[in-house]
C-alpha positions as CSV (number, residue, x, y, z in Angstrom):
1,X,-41.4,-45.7,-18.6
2,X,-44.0,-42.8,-19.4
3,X,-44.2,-42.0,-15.3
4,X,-40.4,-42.2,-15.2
5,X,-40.3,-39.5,-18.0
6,X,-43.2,-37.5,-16.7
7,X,-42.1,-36.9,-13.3
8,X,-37.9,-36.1,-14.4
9,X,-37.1,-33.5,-15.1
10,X,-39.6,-31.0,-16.6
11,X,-39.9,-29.3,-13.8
12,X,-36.6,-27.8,-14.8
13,X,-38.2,-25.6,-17.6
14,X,-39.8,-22.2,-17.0
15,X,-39.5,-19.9,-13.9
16,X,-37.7,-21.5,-10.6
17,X,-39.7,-21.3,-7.5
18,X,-38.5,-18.5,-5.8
19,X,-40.7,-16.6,-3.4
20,X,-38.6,-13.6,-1.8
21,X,-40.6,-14.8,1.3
22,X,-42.5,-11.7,1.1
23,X,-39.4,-9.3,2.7
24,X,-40.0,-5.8,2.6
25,X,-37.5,-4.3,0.3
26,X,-37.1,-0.9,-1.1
27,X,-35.7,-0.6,-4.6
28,X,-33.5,2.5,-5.5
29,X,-33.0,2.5,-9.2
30,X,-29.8,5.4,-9.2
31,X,-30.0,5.6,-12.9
32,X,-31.8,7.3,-15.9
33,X,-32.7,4.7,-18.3
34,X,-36.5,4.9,-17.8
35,X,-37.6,2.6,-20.2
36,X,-35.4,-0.2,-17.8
37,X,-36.8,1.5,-14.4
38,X,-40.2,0.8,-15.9
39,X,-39.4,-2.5,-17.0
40,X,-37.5,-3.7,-13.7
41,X,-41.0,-2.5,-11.8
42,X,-42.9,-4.7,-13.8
43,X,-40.8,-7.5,-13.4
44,X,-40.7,-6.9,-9.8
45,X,-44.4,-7.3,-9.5
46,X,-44.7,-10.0,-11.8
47,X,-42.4,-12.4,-9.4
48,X,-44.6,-10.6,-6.5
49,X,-41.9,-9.2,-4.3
50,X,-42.5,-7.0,-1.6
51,X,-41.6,-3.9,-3.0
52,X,-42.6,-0.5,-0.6
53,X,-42.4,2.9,-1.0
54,X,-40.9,4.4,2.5
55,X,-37.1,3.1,3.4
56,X,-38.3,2.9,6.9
57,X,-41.1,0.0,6.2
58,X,-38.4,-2.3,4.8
59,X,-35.9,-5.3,5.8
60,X,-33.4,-4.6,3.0
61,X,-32.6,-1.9,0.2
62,X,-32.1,-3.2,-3.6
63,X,-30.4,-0.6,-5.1
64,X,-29.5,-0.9,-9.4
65,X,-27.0,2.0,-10.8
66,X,-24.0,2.3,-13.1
67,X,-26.6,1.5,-15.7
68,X,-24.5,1.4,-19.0
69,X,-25.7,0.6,-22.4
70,X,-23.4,0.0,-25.4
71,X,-24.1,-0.6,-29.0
72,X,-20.8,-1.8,-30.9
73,X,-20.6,-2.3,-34.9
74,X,-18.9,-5.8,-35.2
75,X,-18.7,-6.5,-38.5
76,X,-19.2,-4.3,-41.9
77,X,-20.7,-5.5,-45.3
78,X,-19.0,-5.3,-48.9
79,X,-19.8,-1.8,-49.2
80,X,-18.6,-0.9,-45.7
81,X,-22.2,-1.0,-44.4
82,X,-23.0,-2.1,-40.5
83,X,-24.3,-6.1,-41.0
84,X,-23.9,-6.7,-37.2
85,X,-24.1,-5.2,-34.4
86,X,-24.0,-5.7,-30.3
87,X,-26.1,-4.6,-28.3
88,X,-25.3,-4.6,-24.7
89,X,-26.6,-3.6,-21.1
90,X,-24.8,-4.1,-17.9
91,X,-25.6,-2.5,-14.3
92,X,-24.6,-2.9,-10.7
93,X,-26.8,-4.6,-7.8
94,X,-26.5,-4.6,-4.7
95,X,-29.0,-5.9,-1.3
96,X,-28.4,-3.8,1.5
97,X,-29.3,-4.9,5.0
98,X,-31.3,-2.7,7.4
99,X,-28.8,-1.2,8.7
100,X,-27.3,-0.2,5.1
101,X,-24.9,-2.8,5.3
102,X,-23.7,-4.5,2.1
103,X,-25.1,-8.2,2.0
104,X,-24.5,-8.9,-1.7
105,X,-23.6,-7.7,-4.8
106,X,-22.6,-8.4,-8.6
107,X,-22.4,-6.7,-11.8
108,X,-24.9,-8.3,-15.1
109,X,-24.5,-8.4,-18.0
110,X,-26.7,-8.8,-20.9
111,X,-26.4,-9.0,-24.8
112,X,-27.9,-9.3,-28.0
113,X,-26.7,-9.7,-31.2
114,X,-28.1,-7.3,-34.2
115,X,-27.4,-8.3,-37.8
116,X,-28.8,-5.6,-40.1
117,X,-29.7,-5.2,-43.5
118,X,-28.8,-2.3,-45.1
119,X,-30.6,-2.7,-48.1
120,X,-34.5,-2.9,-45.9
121,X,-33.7,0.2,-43.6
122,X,-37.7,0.2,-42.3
123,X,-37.8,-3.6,-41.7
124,X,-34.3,-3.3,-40.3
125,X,-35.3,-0.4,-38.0
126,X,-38.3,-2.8,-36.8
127,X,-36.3,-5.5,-36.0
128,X,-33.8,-3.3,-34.5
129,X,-36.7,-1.7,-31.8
130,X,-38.1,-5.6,-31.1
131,X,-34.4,-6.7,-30.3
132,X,-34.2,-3.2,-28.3
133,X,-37.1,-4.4,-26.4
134,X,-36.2,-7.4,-25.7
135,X,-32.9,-7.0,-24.7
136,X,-34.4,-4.7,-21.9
137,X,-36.8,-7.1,-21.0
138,X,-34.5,-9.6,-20.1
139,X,-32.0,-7.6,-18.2
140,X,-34.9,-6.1,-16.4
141,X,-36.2,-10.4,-15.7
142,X,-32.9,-10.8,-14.7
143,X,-32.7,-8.3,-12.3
144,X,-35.8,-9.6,-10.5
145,X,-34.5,-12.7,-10.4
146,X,-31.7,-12.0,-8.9
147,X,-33.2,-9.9,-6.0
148,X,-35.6,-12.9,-5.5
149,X,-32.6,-15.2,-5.2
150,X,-31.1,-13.2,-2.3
151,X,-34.0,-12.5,-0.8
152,X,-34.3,-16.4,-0.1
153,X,-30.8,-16.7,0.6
154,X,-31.1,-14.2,3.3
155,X,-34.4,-15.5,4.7
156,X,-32.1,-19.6,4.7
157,X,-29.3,-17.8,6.6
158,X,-32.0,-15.6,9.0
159,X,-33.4,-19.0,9.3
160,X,-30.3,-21.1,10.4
161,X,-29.1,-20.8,14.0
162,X,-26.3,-19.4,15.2
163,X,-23.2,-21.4,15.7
């Protein structure tokens, strides 16, 4: 019973095995949020994809734009106070083929929920910059992930013959 358990189904947890197959791809971040653009770059090393710095050395083009944040109050206190907020970041992707053709696409989306407490303003701006933080570093994982994802599905269907 203890091998049975061992060997189903924890392999589940943590990062999935994607590799990007070490395509060149150059990244065009068409936005101005520079705490994300940093963020994306370090996830986009820490899942080791090729990442250049000349169009003309790579395969494909990731390109990330319409970067939007919002920040929406959804529910006020007794005394008409902010006690939650949403916090939310959304961008478009795309994977563009060498020839600039559009291979794939989609729109993320990622939230947080604040709840505040307006009567500890410092420890409420605290939590506010770690959920700020946060919040950017898992759109900016999911964004690497996602590249990583196509990347392998365009090195399966480079891969497959032709019918």
């Amino acid at each position: 019973m203890v091998c049975a358990l061992a060997g189903c189904g924890f392999q589940l947890r943590g990062s999935p095995a994607l590799s990007g197959h070490g395509e060149a791809i150059y990244v065009i971040q068409e936005h101005s949020d520079n705490p994300l653009r940093r963020r994306i770059s370090q996830q986009i090393e820490i899942y080791n994809l090729n990442a250049v710095t000349e169009p003309s050395k790579a395969r494909y083009q990731f390109v990330i734009s319409k970067v939007e944040r919002s920040d929406t109050v959804l529910s006020l206190d007794s005394d008409a106070r902010t006690a939650e907020r949403r916090l939310l970041i959304e961008a478009d992707l795309q994977l563009l083929g060498e020839e600039r053709q559009l291979l794939q696409n989609q729109r993320i989306r990622e939230q947080r929920i604040l709840f505040t407490d307006p009567d500890n303003p410092v420890g409420d701006s605290i939590e506010s910059q770690l959920v700020i933080n946060e919040l950017e570093d898992a759109t900016a994982q999911r964004i690497a992930l996602q590249l990583a994802r196509w990347l392998d599905r365009a090195h399966e269907t480079a891969r497959r013959p032709a019918q």
